[in-house]
Short mmCIF file of the C-alpha atoms (twelve columns), coordinates in Angstrom:
data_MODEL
# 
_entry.id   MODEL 
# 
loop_
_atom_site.group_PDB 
_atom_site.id 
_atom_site.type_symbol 
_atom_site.label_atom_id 
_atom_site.label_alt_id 
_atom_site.label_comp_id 
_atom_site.label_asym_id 
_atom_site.label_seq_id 
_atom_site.Cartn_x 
_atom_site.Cartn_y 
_atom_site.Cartn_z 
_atom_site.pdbx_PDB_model_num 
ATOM 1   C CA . UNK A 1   6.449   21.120  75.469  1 
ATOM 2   C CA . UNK A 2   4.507   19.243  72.568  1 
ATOM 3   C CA . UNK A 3   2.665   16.215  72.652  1 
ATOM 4   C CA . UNK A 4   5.438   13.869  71.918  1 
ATOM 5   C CA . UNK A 5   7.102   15.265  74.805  1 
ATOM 6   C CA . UNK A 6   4.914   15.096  77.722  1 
ATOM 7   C CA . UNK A 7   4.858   11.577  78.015  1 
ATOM 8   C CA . UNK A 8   8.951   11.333  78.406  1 
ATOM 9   C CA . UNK A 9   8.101   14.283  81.771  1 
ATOM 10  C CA . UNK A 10  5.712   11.728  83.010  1 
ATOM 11  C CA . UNK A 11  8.183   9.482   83.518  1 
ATOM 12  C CA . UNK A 12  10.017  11.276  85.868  1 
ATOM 13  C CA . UNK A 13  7.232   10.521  88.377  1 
ATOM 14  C CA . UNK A 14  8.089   7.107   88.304  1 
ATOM 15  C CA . UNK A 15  11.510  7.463   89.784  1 
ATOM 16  C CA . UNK A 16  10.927  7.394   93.570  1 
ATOM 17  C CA . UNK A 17  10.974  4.591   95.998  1 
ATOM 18  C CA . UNK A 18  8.953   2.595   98.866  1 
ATOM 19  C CA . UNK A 19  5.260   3.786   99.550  1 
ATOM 20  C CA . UNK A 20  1.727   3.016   101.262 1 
ATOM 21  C CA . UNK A 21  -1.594  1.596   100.168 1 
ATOM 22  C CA . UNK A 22  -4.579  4.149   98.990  1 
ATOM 23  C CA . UNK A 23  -8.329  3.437   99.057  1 
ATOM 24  C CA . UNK A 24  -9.804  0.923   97.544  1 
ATOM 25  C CA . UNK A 25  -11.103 1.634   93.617  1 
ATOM 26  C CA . UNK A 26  -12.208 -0.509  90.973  1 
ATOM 27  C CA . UNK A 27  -9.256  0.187   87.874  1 
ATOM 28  C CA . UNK A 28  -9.842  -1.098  84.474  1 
ATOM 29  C CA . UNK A 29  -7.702  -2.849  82.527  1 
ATOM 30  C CA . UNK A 30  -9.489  -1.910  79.347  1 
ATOM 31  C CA . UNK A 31  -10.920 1.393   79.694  1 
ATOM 32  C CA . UNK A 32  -14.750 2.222   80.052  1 
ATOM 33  C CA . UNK A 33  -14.743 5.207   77.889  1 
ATOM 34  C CA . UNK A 34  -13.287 2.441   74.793  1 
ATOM 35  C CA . UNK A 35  -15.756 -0.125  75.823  1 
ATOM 36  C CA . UNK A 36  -18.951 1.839   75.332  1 
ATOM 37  C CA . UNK A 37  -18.095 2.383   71.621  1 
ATOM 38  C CA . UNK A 38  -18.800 -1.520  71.340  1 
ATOM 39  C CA . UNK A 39  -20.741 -1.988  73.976  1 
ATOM 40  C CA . UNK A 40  -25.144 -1.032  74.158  1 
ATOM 41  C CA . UNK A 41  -27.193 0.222   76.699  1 
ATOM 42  C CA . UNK A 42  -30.196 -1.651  78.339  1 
ATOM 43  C CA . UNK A 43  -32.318 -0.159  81.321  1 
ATOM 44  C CA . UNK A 44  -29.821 2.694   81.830  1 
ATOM 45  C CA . UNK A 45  -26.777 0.244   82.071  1 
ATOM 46  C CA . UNK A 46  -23.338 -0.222  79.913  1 
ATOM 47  C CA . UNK A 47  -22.743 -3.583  78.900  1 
ATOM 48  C CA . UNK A 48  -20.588 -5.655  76.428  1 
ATOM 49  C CA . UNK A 49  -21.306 -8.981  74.246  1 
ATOM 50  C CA . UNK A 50  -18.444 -11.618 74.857  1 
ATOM 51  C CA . UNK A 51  -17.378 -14.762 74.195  1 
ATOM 52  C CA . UNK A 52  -15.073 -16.546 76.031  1 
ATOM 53  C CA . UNK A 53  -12.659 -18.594 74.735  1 
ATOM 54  C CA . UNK A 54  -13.551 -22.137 74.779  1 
ATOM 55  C CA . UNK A 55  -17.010 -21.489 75.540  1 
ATOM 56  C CA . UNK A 56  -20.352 -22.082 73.077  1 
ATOM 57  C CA . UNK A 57  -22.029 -19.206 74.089  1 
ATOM 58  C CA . UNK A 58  -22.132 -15.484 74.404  1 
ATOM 59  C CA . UNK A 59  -22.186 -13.490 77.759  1 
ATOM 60  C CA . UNK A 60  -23.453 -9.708  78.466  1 
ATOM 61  C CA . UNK A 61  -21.239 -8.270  80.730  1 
ATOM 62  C CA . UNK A 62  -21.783 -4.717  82.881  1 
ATOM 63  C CA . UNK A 63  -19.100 -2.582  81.533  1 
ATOM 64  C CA . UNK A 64  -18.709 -0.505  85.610  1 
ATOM 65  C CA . UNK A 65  -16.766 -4.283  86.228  1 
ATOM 66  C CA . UNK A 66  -15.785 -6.205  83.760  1 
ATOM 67  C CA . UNK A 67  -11.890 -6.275  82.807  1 
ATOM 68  C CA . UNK A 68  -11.587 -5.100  86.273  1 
ATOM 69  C CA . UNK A 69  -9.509  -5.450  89.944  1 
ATOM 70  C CA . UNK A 70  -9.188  -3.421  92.839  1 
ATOM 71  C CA . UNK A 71  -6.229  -1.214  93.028  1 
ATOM 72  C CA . UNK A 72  -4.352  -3.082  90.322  1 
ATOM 73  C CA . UNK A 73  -2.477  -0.401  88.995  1 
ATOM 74  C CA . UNK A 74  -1.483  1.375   92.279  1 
ATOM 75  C CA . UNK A 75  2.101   2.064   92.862  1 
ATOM 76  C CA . UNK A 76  3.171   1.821   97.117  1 
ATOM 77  C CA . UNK A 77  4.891   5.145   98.030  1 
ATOM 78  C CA . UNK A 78  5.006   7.844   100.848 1 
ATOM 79  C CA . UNK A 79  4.048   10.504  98.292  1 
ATOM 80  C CA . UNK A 80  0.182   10.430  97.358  1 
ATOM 81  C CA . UNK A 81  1.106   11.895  94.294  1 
ATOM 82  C CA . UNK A 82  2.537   8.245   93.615  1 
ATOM 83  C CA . UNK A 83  0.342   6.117   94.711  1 
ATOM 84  C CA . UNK A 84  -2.048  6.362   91.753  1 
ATOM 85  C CA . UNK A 85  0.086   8.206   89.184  1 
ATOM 86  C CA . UNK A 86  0.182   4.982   86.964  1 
ATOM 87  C CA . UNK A 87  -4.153  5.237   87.153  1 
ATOM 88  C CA . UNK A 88  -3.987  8.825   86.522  1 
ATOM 89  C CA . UNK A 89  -1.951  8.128   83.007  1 
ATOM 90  C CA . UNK A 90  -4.586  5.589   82.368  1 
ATOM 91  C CA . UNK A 91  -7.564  8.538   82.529  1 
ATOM 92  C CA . UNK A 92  -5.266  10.994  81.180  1 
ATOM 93  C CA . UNK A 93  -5.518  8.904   77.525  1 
ATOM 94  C CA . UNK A 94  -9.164  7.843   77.987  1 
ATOM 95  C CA . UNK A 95  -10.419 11.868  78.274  1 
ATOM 96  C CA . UNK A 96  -8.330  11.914  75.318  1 
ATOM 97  C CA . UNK A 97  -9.997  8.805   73.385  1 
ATOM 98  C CA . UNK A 98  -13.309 10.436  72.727  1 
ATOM 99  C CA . UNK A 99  -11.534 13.469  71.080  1 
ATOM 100 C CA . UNK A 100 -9.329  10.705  68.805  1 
ATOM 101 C CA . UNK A 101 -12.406 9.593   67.396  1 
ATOM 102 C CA . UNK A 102 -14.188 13.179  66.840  1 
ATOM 103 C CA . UNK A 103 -11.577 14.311  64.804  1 
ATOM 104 C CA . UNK A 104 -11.472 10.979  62.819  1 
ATOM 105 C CA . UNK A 105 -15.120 11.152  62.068  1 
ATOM 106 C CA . UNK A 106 -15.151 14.618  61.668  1 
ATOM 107 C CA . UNK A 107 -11.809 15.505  59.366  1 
ATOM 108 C CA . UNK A 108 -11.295 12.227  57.652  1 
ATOM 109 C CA . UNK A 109 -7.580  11.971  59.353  1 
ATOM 110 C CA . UNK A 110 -6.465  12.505  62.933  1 
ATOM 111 C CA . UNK A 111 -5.026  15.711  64.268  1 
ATOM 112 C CA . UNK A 112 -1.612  16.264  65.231  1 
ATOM 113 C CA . UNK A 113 -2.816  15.916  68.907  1 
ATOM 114 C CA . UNK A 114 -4.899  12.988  68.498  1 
ATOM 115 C CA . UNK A 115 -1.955  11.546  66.060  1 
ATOM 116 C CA . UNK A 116 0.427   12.147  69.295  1 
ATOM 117 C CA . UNK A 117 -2.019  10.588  72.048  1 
ATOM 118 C CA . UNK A 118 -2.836  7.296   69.627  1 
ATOM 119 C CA . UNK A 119 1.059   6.663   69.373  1 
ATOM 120 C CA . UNK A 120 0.955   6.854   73.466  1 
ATOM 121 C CA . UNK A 121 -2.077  5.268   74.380  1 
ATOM 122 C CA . UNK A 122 -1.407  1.969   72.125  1 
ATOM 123 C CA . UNK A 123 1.647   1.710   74.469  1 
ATOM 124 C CA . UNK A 124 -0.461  2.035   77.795  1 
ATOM 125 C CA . UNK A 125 -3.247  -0.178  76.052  1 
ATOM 126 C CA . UNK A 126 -0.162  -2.579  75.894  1 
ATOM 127 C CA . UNK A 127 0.929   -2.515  79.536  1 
ATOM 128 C CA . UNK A 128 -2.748  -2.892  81.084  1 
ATOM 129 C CA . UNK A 129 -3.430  -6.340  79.816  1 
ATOM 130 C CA . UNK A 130 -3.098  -9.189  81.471  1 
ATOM 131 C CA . UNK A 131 -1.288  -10.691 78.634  1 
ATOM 132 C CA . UNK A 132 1.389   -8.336  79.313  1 
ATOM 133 C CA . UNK A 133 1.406   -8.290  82.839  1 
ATOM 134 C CA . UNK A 134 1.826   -12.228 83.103  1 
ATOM 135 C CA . UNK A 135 4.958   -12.067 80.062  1 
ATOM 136 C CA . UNK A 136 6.450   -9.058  82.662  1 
ATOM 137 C CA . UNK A 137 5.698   -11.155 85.845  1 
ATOM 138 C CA . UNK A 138 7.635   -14.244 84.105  1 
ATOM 139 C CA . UNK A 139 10.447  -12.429 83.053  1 
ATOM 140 C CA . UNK A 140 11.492  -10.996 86.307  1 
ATOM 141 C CA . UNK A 141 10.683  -14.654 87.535  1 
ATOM 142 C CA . UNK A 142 14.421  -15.662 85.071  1 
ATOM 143 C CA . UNK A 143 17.740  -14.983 84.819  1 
ATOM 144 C CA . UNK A 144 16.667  -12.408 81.665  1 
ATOM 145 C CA . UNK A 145 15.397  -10.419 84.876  1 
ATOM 146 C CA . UNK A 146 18.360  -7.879  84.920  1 
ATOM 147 C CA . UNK A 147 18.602  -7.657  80.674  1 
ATOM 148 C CA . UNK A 148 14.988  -7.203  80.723  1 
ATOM 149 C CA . UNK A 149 15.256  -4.093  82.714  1 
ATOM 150 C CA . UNK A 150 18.693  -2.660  81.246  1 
ATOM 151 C CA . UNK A 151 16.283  -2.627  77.801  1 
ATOM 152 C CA . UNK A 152 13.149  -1.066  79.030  1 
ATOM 153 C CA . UNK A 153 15.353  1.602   81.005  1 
ATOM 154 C CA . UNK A 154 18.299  2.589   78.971  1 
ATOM 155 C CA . UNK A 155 16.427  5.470   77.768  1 
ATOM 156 C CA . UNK A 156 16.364  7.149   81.084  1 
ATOM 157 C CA . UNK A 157 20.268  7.327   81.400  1 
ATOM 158 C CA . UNK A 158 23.143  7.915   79.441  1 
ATOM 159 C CA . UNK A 159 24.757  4.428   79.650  1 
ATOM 160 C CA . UNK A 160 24.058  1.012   80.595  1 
ATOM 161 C CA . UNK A 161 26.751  1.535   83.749  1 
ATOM 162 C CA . UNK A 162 25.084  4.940   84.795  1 
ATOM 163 C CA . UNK A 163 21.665  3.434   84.302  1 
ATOM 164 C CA . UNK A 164 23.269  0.298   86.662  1 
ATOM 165 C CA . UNK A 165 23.756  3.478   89.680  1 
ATOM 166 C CA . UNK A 166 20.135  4.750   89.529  1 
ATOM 167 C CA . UNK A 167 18.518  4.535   92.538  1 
ATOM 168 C CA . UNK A 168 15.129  3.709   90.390  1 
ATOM 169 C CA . UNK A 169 16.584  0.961   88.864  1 
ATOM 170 C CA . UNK A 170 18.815  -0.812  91.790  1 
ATOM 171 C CA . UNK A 171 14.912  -0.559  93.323  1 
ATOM 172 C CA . UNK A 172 13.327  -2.516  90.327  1 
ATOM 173 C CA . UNK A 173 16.389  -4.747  90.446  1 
ATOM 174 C CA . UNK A 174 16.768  -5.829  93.687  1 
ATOM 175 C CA . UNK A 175 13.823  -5.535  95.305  1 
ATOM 176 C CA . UNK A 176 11.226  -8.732  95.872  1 
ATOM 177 C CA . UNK A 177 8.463   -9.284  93.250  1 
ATOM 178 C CA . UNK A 178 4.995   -7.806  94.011  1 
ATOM 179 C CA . UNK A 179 2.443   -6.000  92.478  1 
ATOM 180 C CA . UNK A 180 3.899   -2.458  93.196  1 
ATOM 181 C CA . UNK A 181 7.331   -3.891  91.228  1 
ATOM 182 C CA . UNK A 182 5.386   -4.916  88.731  1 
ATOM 183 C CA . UNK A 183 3.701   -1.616  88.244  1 
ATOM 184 C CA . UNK A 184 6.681   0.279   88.097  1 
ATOM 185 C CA . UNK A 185 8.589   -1.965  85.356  1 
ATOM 186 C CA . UNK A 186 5.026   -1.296  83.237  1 
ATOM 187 C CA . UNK A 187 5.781   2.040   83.720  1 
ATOM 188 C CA . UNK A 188 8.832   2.036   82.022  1 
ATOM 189 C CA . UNK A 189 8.026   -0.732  79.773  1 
ATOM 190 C CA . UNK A 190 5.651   1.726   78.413  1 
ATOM 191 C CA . UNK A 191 7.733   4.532   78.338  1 
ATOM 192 C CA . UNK A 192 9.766   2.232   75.997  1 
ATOM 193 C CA . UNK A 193 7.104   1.347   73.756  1 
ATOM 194 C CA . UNK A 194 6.568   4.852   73.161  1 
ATOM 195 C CA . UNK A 195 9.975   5.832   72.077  1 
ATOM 196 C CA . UNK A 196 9.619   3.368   69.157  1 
ATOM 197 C CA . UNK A 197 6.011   4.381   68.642  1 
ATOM 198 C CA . UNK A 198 6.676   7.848   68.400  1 
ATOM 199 C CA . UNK A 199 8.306   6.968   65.267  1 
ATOM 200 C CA . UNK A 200 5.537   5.154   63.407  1 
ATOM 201 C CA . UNK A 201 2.813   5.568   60.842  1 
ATOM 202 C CA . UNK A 202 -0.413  5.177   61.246  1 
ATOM 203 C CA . UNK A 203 -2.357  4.020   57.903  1 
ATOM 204 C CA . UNK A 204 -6.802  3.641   59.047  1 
ATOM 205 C CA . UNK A 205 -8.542  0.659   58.083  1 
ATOM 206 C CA . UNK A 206 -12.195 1.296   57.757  1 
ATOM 207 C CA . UNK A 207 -14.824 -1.913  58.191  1 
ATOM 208 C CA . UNK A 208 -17.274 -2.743  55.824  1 
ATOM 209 C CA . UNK A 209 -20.515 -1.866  56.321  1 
ATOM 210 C CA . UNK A 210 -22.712 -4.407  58.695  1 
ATOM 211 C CA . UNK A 211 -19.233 -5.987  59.590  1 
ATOM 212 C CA . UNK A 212 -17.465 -3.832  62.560  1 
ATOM 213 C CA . UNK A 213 -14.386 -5.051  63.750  1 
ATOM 214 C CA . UNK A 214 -14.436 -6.995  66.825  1 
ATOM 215 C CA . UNK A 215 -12.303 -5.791  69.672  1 
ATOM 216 C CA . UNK A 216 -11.029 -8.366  72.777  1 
ATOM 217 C CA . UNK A 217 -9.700  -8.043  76.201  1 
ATOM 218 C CA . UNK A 218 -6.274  -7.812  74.687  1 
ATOM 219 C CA . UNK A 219 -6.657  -5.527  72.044  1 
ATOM 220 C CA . UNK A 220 -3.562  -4.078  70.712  1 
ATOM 221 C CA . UNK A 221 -2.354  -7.170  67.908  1 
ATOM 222 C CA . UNK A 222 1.826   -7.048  68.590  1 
ATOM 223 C CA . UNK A 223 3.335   -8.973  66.053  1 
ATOM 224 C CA . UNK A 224 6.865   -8.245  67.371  1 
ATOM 225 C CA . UNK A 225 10.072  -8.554  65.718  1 
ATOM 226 C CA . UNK A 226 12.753  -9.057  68.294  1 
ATOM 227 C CA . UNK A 227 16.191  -7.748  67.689  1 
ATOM 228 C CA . UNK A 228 18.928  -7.735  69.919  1 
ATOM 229 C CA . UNK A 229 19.345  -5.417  72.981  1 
ATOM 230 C CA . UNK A 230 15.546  -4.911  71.521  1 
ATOM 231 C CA . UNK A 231 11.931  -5.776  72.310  1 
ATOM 232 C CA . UNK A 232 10.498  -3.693  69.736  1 
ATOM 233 C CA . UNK A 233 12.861  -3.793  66.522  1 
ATOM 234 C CA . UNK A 234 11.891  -1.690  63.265  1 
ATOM 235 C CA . UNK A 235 9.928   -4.615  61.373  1 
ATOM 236 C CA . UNK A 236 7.339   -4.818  64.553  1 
ATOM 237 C CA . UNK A 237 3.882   -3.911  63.462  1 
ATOM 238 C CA . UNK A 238 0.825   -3.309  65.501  1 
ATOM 239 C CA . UNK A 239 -2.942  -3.377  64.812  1 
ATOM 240 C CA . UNK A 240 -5.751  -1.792  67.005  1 
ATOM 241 C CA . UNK A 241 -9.386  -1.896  66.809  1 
ATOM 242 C CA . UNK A 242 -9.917  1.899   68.068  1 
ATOM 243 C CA . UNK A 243 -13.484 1.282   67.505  1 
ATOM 244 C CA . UNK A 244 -15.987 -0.929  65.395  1 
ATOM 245 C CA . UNK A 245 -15.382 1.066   61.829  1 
ATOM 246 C CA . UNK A 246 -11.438 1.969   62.582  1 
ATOM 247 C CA . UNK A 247 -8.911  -0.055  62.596  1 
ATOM 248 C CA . UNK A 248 -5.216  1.204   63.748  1 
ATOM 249 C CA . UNK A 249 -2.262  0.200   61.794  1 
ATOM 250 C CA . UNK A 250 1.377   1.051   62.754  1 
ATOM 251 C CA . UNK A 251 4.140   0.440   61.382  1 
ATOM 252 C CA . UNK A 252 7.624   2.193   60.575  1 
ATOM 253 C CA . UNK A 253 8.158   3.628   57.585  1 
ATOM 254 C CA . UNK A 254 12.027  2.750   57.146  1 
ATOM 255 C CA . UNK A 255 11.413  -0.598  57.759  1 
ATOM 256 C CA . UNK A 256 13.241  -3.197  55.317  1 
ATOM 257 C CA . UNK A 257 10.194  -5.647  55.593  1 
ATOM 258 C CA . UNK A 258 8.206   -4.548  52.642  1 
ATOM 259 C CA . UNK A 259 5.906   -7.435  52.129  1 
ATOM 260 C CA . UNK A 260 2.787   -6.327  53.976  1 
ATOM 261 C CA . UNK A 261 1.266   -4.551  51.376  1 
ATOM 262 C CA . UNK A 262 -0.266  -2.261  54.420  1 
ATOM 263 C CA . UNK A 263 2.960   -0.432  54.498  1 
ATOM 264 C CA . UNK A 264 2.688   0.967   50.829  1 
ATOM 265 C CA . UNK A 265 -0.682  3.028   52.235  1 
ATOM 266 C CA . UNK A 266 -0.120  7.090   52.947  1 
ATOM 267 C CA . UNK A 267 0.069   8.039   56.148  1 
ATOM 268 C CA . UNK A 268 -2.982  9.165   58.354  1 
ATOM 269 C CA . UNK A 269 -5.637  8.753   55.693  1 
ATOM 270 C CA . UNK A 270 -8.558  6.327   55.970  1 
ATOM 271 C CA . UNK A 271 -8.621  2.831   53.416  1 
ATOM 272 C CA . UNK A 272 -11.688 0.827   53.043  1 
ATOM 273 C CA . UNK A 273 -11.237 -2.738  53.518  1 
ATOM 274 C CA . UNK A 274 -12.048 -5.544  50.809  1 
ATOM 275 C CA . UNK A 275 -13.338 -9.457  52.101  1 
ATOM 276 C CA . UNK A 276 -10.262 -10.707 52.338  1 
ATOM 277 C CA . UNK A 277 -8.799  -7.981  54.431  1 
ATOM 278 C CA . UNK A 278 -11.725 -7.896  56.447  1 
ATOM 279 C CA . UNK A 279 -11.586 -11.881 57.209  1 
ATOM 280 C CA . UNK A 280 -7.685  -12.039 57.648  1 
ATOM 281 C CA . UNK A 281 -8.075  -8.714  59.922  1 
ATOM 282 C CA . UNK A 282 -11.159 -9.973  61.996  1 
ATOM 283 C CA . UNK A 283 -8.572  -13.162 62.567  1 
ATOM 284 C CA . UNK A 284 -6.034  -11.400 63.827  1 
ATOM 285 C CA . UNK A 285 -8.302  -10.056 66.831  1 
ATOM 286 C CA . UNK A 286 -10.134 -13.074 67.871  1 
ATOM 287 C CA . UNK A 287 -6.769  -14.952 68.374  1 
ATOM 288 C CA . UNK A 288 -5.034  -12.071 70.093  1 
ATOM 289 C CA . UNK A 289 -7.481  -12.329 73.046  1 
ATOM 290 C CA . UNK A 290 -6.408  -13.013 76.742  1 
ATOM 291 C CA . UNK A 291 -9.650  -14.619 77.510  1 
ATOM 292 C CA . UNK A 292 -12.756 -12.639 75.630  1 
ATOM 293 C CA . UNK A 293 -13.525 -11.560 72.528  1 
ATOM 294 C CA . UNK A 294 -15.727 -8.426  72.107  1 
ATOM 295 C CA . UNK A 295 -18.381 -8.712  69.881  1 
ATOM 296 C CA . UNK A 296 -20.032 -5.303  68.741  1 
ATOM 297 C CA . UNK A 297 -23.774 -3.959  70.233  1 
ATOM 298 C CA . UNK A 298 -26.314 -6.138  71.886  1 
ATOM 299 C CA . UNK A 299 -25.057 -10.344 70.443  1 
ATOM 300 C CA . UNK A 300 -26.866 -12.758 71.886  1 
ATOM 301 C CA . UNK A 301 -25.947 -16.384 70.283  1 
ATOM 302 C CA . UNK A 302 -25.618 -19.864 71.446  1 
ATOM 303 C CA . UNK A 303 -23.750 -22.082 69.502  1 
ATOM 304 C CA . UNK A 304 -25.750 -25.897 68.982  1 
ATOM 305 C CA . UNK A 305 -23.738 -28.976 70.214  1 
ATOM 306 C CA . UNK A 306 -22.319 -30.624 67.067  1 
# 
């Protein structure tokens, strides 16, 4: 099975129902391993330079538990195997992250493996925020509830009525909204991001030097395009800090938006950015945040009253 495919067998975990609790463990909504490449050390500890949003000042936070609940990803179910397979996809991609970035630095370009995991993990990177999990929570909170689903699932059945006699999906359906629904629609909704995904380029935006991109607590930068029956249409494009020199770009190549002049770069190969790039790109990030943005190394700043 190749790369592309794996993630479309991981799926198939997901289509169980009712479950139990398992221990207690801290589960990050942005991963550690991605962290560290903007965060610094001090006194043997990880940490991060933030900024809040509406705030003057900048805080350091220990990377072990910031962007971090208890248990927030665990799925009820009678089968262990279950419980935790949505936090087991999460570490799957972030063993894989540090291996991304070797063969970036190393070969210039990414490797067909690390091409394959970056078109996956944007999608998971997508369904861990909390921007994400609040637009998810709202929708099943509407009468879009049922539409909603029928989208993020039709790829798991042959038709819109067969999909409608899954037991998986009368489950997501009908049942009461809680954290372990919620969990499972991410699951799919990220299985559906990845079916459009798999079919995008990546171009590589290097930083200039002394000016690394900034990263937030929402990092992947969705600028949608909604069709109908869709939530991720052809014109969508998606940017992602992978770390403080590399920026992600994705878009698809048969796209009949040709005005981003990002779309004319080759595929996989590495483009130095210019000022303007770098100040419409850095831009982009800061207003995509949740709550923080991530500021690269040790930043300590405090802005004066006016």
């Amino acid at each position: 099975m190749g790369y592309l495919g794996k993630f479309s067998a991981i799926i198939e975990q997901f289509k169980v129902a009712l479950m139990k609790q398992n221990k207690k463990q801290n589960q990050h909504k942005l991963p550690q391993v991605y962290m560290r490449r903007f965060g610094y050390e001090i006194n043997g500890h990880c940490k991060v330079s933030v900024l809040k949003m509406g705030e003057r000042h900048t805080r350091q936070k220990s990377i072990e538990s910031f962007l971090s609940d208890i248990n927030i990803f665990d799925i009820d179910s009678d089968d262990p195997k279950i419980v935790q397979s949505f936090e087991d996809l999460n570490g799957r991609f972030e063993t894989e992250y540090p291996n991304m970035i070797s063969d970036l630095e190393k070969n210039g370009h990414l490797s067909e493996k690390s091409f394959a995991m970056l078109l996956q993990f944007i999608p998971n990177l997508i369904a861990r925020s909390d921007t994400t999990r609040n637009l998810v929570t709202d929708l099943l909170c509407t009468d879009a509830k049922e539409n909603f689903l029928k989208i993020i699932c039709a790829h798991t059945a042959k038709s819109f009525e067969d999909l409608e006699q899954k037991d998986y999906f009368r489950v997501l359906s009908d049942s009461p909204l809680d954290n372990n629904i919620i969990n499972r629609v991410l699951i799919f909704f990220t299985s559906y991001l990845f079916q459009r995904t798999a079919h995008y380029s990546i171009v590589i935006l290097e930083s200039q030097e002394d000016k690394p991109w900034f990263t937030t607590d929402n990092p992947i930068i969705f600028e949608n395009q909604i069709h109908k029956f869709e939530i991720m249409g052809k014109d969508s494009e998606i940017y992602f800090p992978l770390t403080p020199r590399f920026l992600i770009y994705l878009h698809f190549h048969g796209s009949d938006d040709k005005t981003n002049p990002l779309r004319q770069l080759e595929n996989n190969k590495i483009y130095k950015v210019d000022d303007e790039q770098n100040i419409e790109l850095q831009q982009k990030i800061m207003i995509n945040a949740h709550q923080y943005v991530i500021i690269n190394g040790e930043f300590k700043y405090k802005f004066l009253n006016d």
